[in-house]
N, C-alpha and C positions, 0 to 999 in steps of 0.2 A: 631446504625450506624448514623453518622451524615451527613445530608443532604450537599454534593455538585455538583457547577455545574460541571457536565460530560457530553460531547458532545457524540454521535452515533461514535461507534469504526468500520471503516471499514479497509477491506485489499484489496491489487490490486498484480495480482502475473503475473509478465513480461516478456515474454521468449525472450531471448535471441540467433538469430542464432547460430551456427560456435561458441558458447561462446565467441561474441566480446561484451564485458560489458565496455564502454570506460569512462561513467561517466559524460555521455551529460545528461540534462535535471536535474541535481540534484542543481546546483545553483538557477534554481525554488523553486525545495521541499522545501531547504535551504530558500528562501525569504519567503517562506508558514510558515515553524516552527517559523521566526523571527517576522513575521507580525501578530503571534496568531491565524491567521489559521484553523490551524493544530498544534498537537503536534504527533510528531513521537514515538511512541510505538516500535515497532519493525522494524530490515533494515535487511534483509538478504540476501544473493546469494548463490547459488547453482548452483554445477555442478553436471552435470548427470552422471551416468556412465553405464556400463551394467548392467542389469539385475532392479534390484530395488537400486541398491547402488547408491549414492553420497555423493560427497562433499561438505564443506563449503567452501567458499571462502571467505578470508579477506576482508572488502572493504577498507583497506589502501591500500591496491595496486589492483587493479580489470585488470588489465591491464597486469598484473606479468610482470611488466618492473623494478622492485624491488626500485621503489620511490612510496612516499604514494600519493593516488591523493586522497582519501574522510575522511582522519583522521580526520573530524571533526563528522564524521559519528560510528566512532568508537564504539563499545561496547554500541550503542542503541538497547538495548533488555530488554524488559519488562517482559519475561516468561511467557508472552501469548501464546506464540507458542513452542510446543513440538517438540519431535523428530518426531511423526505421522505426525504431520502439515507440516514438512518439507519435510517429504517421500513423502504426498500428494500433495504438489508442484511442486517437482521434477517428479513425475508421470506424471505430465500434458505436459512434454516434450521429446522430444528425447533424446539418450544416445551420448552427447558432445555439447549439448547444457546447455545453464546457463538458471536459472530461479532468478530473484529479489522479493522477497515477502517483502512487507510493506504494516505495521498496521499501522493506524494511527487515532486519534480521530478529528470528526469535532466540535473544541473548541468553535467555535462561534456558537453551538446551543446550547452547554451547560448554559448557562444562560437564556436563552430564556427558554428551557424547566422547569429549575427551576422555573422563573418566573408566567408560567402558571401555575403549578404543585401547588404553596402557593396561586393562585388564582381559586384553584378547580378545572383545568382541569385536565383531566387522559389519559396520552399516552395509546392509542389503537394500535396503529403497525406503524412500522417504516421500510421501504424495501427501496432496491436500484433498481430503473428501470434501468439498460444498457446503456450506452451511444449509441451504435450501434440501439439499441431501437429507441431510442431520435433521434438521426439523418435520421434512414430512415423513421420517422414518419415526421420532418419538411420537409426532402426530398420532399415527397406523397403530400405533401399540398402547397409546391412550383410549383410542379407540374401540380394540378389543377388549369384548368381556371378559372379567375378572374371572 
């Protein structure tokens, strides 16, 4: 196998009320993929249904107004993500609600880590602390007196 830089692949799975999926906050992503980033792996939406059943949902139309709003999004899927991984998604919400899972790799450690790696160091573990973590920990420390 020949050594390349690959960044930390994570995923973030979004649920969507009432399945209103309108397409707000993806001209980010979009500036994320173009600026190097990130590179997007997999984009997917689901709808829930009864029992354990769902569906996919296109993201050219997320909106089912039958005009495309994320065809640039189209057919990003890497086959990282099976049909369990989607069940497993879909599980995490109610039945008529949508769920978005996206994988995606953080490109700009990919280098980095190579670069220590041909300088002898050896990735020991790599995790994701929570955002919700993260904030009510700077919360708690705002909160104490100076």
């Amino acid at each position: 196998m020949t050594e390349r830089d690959v960044g930390p692949i994570d995923y973030l799975a979004l649920e969507f009320p009432h399945a209103k999926v309108t397409g707000s906050g993806m001209a980010i992503l979009l500036n994320l993929a173009d600026a190097g980033i990130i590179r997007i792996l997999d984009l997917r939406f689901l709808l829930r249904g009864e029992g354990d059943s769902f569906s996919v949902i296109a993201v050219t139309d997320l909106d089912n107004d039958g005009e495309l709003d994320l065809a640039v999004f189209e057919g990003v899927e890497s086959g990282l993500l099976d049909h369990d991984d989607l069940a497993a998604a879909a599980a995490l919400v109610a039945p008529g609600t949508a769920v978005g899972v996206l994988v995606y790799e953080n490109t700009w450690a990919g280098p980095f880590v190579t670069a220590m790696t041909q300088a002898g160091a050896q990735l020991l573990a790599s995790a994701r602390i929570p955002a919700t973590d993260v904030i009510s920990a700077l919360d708690s420390l705002e909160a104490q007196p100076a």
